[in-house]
Backbone as CSV, one residue per row, in Angstrom:
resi,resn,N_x,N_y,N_z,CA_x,CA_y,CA_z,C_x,C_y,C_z
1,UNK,-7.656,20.604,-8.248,-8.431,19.447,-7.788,-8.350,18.286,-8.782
2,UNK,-8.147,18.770,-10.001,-7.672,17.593,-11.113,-7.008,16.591,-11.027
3,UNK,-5.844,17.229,-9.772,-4.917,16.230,-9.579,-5.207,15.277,-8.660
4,UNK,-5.974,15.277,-7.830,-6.330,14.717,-6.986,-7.216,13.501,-7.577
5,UNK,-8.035,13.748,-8.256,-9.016,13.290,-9.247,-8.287,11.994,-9.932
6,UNK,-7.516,12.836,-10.238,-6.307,11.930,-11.206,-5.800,10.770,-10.797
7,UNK,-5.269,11.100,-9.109,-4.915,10.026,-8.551,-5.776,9.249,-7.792
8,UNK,-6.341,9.785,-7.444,-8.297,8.720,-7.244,-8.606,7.514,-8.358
9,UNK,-8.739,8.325,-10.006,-9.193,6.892,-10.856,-7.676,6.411,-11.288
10,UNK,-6.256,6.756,-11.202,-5.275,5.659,-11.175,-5.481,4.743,-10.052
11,UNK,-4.923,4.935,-8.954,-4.961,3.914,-8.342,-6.581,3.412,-7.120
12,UNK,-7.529,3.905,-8.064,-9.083,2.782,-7.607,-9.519,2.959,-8.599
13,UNK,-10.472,1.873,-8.593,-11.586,1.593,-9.437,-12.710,2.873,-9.544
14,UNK,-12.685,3.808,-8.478,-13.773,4.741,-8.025,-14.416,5.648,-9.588
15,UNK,-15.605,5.558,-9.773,-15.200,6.309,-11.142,-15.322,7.945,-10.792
16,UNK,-14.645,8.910,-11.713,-14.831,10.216,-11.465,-14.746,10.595,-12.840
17,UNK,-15.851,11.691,-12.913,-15.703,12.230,-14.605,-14.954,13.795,-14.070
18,UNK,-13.887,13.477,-15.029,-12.706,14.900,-15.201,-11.795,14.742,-16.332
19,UNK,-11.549,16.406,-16.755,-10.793,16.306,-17.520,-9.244,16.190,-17.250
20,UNK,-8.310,15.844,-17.533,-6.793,15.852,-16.770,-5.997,16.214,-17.312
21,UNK,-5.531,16.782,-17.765,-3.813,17.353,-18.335,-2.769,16.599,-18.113
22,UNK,-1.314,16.290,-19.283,-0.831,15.903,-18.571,0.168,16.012,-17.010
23,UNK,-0.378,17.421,-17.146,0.474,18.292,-15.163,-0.129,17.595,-14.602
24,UNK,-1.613,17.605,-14.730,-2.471,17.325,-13.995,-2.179,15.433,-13.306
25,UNK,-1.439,14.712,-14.207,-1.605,13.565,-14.114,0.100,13.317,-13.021
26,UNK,1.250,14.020,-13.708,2.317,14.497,-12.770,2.215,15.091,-11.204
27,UNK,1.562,16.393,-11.168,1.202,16.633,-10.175,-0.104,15.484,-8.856
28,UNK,-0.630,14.190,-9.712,-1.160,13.628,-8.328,-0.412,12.541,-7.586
29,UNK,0.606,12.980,-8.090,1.452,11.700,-7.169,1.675,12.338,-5.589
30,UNK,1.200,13.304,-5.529,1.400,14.148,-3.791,-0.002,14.071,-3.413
31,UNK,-0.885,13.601,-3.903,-2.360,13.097,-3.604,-2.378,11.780,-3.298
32,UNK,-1.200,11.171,-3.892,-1.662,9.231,-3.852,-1.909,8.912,-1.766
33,UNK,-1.127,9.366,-0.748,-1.481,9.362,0.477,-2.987,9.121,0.740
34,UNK,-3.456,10.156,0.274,-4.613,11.123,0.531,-6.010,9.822,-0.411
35,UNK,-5.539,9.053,-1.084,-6.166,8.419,-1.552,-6.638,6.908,-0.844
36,UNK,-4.984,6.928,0.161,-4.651,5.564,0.783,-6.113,6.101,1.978
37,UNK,-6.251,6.766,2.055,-7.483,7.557,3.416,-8.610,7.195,2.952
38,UNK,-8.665,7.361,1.575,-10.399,6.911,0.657,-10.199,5.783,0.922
39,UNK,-9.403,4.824,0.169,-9.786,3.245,0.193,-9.876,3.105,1.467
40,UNK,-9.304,3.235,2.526,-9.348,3.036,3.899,-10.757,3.356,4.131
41,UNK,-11.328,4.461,4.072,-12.925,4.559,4.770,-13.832,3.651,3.741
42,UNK,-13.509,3.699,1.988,-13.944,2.384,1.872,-14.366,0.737,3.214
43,UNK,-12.749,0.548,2.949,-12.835,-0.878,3.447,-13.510,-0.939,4.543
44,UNK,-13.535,0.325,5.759,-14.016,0.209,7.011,-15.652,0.339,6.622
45,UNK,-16.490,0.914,5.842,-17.682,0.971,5.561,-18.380,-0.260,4.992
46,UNK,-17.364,-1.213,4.112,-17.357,-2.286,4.179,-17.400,-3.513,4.833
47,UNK,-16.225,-3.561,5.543,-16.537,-4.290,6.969,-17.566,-3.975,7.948
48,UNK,-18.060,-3.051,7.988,-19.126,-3.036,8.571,-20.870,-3.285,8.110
49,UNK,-20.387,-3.265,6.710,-21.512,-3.883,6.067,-21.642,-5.347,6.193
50,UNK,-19.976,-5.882,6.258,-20.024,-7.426,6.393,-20.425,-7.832,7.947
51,UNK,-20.146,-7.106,8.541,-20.106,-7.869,10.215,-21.983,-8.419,10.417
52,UNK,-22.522,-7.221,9.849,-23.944,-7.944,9.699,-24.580,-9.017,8.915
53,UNK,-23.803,-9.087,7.812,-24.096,-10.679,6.847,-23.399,-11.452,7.555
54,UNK,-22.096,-11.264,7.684,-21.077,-12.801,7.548,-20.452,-13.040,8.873
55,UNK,-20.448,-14.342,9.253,-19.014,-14.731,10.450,-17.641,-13.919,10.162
56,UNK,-17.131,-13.681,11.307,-15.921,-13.002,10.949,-14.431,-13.417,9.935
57,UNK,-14.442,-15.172,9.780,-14.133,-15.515,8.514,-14.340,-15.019,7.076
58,UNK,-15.464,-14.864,7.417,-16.008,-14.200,5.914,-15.806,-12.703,5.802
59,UNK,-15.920,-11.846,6.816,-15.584,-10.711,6.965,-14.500,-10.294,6.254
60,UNK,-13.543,-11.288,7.088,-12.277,-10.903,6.337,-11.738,-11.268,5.044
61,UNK,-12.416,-12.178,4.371,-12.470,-12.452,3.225,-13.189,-11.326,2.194
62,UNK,-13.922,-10.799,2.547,-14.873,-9.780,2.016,-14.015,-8.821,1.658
63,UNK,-13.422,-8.412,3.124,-12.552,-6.814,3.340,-11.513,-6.857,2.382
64,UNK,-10.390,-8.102,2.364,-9.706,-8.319,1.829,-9.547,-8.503,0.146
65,UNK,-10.540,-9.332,-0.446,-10.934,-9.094,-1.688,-11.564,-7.367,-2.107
66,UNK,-12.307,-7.075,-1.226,-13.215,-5.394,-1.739,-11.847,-4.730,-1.702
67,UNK,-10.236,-4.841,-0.675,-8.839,-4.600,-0.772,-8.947,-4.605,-2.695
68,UNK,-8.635,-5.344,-2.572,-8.110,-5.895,-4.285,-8.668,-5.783,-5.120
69,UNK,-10.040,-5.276,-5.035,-10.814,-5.055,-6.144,-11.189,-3.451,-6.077
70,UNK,-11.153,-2.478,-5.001,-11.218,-1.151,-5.202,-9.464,-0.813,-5.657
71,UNK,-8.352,-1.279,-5.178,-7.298,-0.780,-6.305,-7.143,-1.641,-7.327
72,UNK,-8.367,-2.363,-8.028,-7.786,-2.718,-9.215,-6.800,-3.928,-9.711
73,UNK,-6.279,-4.553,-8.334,-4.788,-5.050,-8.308,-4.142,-4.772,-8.634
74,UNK,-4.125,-3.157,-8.531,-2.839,-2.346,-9.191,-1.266,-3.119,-8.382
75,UNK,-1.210,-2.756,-7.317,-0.211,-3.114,-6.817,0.259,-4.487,-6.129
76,UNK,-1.042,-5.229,-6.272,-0.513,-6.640,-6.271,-0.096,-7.425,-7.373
77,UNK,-0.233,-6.544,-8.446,0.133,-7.092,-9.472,2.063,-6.539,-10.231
78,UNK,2.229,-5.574,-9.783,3.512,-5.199,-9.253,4.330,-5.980,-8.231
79,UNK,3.749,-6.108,-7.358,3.919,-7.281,-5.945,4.388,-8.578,-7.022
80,UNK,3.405,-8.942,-7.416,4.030,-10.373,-8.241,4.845,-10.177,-9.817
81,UNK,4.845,-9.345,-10.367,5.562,-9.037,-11.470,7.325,-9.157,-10.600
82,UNK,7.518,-8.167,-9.375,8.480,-8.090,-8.667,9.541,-9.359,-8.201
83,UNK,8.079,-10.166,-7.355,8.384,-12.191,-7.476,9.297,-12.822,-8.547
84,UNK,8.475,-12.330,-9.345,8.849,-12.950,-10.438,10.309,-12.845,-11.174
85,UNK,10.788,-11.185,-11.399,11.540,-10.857,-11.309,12.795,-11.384,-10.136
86,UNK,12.774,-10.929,-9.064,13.497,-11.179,-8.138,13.964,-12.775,-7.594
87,UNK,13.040,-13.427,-7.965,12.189,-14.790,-7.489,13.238,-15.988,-8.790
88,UNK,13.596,-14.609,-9.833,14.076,-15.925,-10.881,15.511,-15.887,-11.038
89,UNK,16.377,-15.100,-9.714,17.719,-15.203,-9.227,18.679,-15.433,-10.801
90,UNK,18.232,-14.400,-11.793,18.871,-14.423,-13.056,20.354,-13.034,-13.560
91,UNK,20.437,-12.254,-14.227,20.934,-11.518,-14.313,20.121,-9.696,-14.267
92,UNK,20.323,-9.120,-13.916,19.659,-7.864,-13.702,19.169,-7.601,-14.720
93,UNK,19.747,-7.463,-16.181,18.802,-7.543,-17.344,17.814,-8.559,-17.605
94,UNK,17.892,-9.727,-16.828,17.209,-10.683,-17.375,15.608,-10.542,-16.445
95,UNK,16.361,-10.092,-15.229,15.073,-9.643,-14.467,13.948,-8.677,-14.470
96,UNK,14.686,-7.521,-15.323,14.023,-6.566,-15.475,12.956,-7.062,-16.881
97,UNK,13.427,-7.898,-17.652,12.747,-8.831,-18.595,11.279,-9.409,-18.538
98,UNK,11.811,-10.194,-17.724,10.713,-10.599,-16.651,9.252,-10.423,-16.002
99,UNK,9.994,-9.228,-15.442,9.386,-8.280,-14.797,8.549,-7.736,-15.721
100,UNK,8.853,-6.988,-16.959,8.214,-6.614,-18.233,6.946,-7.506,-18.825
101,UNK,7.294,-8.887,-18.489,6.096,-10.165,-19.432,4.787,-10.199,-18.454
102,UNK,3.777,-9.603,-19.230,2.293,-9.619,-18.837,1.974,-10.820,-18.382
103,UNK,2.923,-11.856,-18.158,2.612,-13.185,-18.172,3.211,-13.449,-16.754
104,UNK,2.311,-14.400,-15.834,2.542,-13.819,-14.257,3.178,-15.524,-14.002
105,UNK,4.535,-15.962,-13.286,5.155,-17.135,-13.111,4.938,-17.375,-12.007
106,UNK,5.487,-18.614,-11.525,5.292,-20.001,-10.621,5.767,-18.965,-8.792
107,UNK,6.664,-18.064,-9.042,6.987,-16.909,-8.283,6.161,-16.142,-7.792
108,UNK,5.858,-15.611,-8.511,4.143,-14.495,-8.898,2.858,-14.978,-7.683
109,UNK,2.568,-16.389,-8.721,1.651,-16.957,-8.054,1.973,-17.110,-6.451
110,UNK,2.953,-17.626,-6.511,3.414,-18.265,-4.982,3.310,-16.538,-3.780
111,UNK,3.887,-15.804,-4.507,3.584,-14.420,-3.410,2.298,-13.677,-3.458
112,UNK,1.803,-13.844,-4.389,-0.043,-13.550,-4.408,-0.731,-14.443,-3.499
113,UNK,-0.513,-15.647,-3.729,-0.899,-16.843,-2.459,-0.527,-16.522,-0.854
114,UNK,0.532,-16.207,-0.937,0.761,-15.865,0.309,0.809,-14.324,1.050
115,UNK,1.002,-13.477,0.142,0.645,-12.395,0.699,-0.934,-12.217,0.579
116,UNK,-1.617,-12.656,0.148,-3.489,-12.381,0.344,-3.604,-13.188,1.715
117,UNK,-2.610,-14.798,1.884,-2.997,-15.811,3.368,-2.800,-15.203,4.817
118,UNK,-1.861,-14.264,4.451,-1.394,-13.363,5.565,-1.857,-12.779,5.979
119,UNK,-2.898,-11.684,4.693,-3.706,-10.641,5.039,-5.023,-10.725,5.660
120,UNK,-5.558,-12.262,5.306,-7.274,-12.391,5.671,-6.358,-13.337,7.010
121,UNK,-5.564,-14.138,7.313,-5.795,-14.334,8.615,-5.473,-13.359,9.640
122,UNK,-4.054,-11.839,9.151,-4.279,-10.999,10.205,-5.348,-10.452,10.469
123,UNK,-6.109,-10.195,9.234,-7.549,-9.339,9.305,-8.071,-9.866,10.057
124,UNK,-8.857,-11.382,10.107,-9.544,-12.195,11.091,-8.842,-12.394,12.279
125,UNK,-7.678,-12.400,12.593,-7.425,-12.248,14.232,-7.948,-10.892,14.581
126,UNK,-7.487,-9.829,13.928,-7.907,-8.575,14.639,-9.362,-8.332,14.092
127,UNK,-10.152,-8.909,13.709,-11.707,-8.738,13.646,-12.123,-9.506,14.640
128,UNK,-11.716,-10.710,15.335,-11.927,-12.017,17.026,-11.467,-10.915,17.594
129,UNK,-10.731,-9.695,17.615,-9.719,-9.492,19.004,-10.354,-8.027,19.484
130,UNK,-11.032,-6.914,18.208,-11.437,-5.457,18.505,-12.360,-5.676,18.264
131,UNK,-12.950,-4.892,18.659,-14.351,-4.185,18.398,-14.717,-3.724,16.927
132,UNK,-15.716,-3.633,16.151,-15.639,-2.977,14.516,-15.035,-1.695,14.660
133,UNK,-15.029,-1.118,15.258,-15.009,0.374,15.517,-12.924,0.249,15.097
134,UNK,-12.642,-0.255,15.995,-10.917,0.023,16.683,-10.557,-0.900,15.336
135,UNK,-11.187,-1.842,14.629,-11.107,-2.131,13.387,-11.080,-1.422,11.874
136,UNK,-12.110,-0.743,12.188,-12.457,0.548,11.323,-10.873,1.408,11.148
137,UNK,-10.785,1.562,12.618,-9.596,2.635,12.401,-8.618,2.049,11.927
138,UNK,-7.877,0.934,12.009,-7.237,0.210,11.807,-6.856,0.065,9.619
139,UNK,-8.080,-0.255,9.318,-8.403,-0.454,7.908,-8.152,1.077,7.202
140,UNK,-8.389,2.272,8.313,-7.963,3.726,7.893,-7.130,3.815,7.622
141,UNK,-6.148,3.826,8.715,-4.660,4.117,8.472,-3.348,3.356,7.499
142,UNK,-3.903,1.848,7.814,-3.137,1.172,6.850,-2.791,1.784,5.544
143,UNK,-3.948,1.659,4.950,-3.285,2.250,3.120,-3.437,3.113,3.423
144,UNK,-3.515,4.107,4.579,-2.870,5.680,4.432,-1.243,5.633,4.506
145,UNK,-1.215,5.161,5.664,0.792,4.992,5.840,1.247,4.275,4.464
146,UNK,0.829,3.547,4.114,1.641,2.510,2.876,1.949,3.287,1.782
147,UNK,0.828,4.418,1.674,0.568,5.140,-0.184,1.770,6.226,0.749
148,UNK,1.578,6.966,1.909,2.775,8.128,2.336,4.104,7.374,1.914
149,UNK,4.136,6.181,2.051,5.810,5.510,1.768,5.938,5.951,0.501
150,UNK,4.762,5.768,-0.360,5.684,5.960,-1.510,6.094,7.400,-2.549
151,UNK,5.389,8.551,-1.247,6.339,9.685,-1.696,8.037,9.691,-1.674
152,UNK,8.248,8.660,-0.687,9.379,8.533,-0.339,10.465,8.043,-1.117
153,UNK,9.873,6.538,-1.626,10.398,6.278,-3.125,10.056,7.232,-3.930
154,UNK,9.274,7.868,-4.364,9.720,8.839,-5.294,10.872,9.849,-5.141
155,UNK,10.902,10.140,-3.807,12.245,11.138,-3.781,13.523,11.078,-3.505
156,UNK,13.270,9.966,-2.727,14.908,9.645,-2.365,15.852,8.306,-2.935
157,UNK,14.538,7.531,-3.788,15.435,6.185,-4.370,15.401,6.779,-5.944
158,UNK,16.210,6.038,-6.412,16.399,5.828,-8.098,15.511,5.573,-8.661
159,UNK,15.154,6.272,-9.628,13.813,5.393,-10.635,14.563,5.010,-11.734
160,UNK,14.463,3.537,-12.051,15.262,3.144,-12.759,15.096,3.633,-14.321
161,UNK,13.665,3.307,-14.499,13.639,4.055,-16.189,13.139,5.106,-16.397
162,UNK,14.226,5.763,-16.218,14.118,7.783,-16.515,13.831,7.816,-17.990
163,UNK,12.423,8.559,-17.955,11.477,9.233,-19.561,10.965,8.182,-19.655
164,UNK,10.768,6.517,-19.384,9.863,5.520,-19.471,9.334,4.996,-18.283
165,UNK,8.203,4.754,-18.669,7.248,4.374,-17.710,6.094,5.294,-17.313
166,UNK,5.096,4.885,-16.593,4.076,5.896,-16.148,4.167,6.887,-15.016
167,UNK,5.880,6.248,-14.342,6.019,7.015,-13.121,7.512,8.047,-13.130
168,UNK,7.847,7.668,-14.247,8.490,8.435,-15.014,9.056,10.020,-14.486
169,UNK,8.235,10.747,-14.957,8.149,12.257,-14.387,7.170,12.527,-13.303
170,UNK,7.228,11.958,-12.073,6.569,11.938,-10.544,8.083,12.868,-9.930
171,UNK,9.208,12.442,-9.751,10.069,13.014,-9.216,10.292,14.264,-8.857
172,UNK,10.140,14.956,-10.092,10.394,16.337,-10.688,9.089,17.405,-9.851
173,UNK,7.564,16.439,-8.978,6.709,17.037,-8.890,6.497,16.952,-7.576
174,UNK,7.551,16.406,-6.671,7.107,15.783,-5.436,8.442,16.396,-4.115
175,UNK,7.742,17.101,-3.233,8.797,18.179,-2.857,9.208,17.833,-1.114
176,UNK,10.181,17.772,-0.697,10.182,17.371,0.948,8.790,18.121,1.225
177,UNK,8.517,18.864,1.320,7.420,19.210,1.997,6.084,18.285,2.000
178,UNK,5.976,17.895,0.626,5.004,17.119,0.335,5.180,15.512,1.591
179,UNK,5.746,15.509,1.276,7.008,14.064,2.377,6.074,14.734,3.823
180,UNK,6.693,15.391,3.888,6.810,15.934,5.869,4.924,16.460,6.245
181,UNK,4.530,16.998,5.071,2.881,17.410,5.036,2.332,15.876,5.350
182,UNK,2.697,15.134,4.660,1.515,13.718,4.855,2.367,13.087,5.691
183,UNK,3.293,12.600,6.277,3.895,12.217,7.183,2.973,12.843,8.607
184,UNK,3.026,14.261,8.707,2.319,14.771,10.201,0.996,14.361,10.038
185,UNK,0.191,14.710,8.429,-1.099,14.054,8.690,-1.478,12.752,9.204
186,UNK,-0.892,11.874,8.332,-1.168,10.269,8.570,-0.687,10.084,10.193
187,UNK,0.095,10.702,10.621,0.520,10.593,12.147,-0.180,11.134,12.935
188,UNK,-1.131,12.385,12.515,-1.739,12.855,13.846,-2.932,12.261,13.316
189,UNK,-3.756,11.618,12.217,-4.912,10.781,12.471,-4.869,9.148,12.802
190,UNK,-3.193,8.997,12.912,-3.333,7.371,13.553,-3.061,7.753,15.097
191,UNK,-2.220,8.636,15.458,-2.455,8.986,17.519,-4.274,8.797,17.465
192,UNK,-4.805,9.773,16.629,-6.356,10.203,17.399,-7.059,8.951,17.216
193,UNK,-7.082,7.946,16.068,-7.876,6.845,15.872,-7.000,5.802,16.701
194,UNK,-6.069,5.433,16.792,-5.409,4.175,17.040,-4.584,4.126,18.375
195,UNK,-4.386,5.483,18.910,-3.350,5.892,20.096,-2.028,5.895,19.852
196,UNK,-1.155,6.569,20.778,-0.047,6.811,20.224,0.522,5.857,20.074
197,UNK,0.709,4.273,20.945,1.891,3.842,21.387,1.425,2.403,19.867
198,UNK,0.568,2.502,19.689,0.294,2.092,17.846,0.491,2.346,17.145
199,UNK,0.294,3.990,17.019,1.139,5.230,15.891,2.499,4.991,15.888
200,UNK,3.282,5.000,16.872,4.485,4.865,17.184,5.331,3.429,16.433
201,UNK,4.241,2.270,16.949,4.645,1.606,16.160,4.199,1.126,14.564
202,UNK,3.208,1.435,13.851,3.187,2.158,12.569,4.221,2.762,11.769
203,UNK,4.755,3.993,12.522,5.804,4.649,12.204,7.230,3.998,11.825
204,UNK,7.493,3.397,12.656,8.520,2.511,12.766,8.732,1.424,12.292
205,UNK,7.681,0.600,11.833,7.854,-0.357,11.007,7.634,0.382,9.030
206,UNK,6.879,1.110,9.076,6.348,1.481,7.821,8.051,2.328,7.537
207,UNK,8.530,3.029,8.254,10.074,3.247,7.335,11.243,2.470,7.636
208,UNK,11.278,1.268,8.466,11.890,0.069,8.611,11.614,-0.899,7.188
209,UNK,10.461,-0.684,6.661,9.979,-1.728,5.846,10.275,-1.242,4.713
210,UNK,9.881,0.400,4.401,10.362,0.811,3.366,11.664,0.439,2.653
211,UNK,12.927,1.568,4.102,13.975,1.224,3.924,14.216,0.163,3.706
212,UNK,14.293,-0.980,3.968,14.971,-2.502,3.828,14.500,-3.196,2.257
213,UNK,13.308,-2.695,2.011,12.547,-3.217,0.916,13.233,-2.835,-0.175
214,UNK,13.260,-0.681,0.124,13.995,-0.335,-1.063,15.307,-0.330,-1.436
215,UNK,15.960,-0.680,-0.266,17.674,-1.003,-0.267,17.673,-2.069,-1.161
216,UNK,16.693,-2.922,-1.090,17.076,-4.737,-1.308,17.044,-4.071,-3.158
217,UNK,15.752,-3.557,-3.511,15.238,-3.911,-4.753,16.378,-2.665,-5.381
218,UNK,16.925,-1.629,-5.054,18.140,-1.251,-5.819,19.089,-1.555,-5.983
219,UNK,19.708,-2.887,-5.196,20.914,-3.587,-4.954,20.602,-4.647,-5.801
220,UNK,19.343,-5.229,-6.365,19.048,-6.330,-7.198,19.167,-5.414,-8.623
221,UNK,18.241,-4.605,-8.781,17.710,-4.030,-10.235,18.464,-2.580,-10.202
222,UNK,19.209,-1.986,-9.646,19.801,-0.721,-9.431,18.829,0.707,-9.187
223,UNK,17.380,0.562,-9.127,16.697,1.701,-9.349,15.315,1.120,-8.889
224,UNK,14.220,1.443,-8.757,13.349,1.309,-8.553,12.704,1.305,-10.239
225,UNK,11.322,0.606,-9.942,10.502,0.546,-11.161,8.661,0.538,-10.686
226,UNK,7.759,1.226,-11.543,6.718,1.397,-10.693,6.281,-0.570,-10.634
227,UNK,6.561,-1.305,-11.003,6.646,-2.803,-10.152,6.812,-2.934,-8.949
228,UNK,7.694,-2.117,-8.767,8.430,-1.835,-7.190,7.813,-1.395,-6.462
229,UNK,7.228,-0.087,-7.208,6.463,1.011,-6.245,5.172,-0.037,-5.255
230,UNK,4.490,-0.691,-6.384,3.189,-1.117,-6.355,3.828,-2.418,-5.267
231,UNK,4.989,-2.935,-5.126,5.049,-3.858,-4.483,5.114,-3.515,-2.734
232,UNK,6.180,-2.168,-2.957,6.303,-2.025,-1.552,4.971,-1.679,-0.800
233,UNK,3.617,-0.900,-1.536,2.935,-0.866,-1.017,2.208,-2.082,-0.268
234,UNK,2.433,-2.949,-1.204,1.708,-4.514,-0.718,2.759,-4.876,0.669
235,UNK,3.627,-4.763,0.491,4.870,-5.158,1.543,4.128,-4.578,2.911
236,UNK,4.061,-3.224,2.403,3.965,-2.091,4.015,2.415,-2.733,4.640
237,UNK,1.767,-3.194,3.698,0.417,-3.299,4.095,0.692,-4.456,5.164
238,UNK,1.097,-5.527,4.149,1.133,-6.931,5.256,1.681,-6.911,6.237
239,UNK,3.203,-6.265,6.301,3.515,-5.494,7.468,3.141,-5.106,8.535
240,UNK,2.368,-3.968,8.655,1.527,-3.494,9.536,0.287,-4.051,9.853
241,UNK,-0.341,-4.971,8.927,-1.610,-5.675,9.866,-0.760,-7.043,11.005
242,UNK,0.583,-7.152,10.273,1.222,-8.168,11.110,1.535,-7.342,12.406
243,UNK,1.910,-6.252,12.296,2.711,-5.550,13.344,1.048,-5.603,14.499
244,UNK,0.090,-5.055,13.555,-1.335,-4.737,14.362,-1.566,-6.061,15.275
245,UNK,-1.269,-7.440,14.666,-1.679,-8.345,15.538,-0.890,-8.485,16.361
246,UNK,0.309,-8.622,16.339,1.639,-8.761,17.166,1.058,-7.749,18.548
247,UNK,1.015,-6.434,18.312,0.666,-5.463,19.443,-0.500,-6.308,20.354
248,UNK,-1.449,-6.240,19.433,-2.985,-7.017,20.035,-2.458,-8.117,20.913
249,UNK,-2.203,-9.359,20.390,-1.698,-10.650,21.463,-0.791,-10.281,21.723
250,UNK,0.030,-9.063,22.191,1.067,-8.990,23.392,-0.146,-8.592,24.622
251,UNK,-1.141,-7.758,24.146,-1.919,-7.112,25.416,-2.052,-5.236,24.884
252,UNK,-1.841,-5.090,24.120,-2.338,-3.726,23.554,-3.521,-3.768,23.245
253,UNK,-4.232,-2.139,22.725,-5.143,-1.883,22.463,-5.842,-0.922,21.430
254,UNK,-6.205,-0.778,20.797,-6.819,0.051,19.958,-7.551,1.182,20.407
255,UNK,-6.621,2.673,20.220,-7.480,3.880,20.804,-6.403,4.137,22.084
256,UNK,-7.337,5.193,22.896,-6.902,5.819,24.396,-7.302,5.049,25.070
């Protein structure tokens, strides 16, 4: 259960008193899914705290920041380290450089700006368009599918700095099964909350997005870097609340 623990206070703010090993800290990278499910009933317990204070503007401003402040900006801050990197069309060493400086550029900023503009106006169309409820579910599944992507980068892309980094030795701990276990989960609780023909498309964009994301960033930097990791999650997210509205104003629906 350590491990689980483990990957609870990495990627949220949530506090938990435990002791951890370092297995313990290896082994929760097959928990990080399972975590994308916590922040998710977070945010939905949230939004529903907001729908009673605030206009649905504000709602989504709420949801979206309590987003960014229960992980910490772990991975939006990867998201823009990535910008920055990628963003400064230099030499692959020079990027990975970059990428390295605690110091966030004109790049950075510009995709933090716009990936947060994306997120509170999809949020606020689909807070005008469902019900809290078909919302709720919605805020579930998201960072559940996004955190399952990134068993995926762990197993099947390059990690670029093998023995450095914090994500380092994740590889060695993370097994197809682990892959195919949270894959059926996150799939049979987005059919039951969201319906299939939503699940379906979930599915399909979240390893459309992966793939393309992680093709791009090994063909730039040759390997992945947890910059990366933390970015694609931001990627998959905006993604799928885009995909969520797209469904909605065609004439879909949330649920059976």
């Amino acid at each position: 259960m350590n491990a689980f623990w483990s990957a609870l206070t990495f990627l949220t703010r949530i506090p938990v008193r435990f002791q951890a090993t370092e297995q313990d800290w290896y082994q929760s990278v097959k928990y990080y899914p399972y975590v994308g499910m916590v922040i998710g009933i977070c945010l939905a317990g949230i939004a529903g705290i907001a729908q009673w204070l605030f206009p649905d503007i504000l709602l989504s401003l709420v949801v979206i920041a309590s987003w960014v402040y229960i992980t910490g900006g772990l991975h939006l801050d990867g998201w823009m380290d990535t910008a920055d990197g990628l963003g400064s069309a230099r030499s692959r060493e020079r990027m990975l450089e970059i990428m390295k400086d605690s110091r966030v550029g004109a790049m950075g900023v510009l995709a933090c700006v716009l990936l947060l503009a994306v997120k509170v106006v999809s949020l606020y169309w689909i807070t005008t368009s469902v019900p809290l409820l078909s919302l709720s579910y919605l805020l579930i599944i998201i960072p559940f599918a996004a955190r399952v992507s990134l068993l995926g980068c762990v197993y099947f892309w390059p990690y670029l700095h093998k023995g450095k980094g914090l994500a380092s030795g994740f590889r060695e701990h993370v097994r197809m099964k682990h892959i195919i276990i949270s894959i059926v989960i996150s799939c049979l609780v987005a059919i039951v909350l969201v319906g299939y023909q939503l699940a379906i498309i979930f599915f399909v964009l979240t390893v459309v997005t992966h793939y393309l994301f992680n093709r791009m960033i090994v063909k730039q930097l040759g390997g992945l870097t947890g910059d990366t990791y933390g970015a694609q999650i931001e990627c998959i997210e905006m993604v799928l609340l885009l995909g969520a509205v797209s469904y909605l104003y065609h004439g879909g629906f949330v649920g059976w």
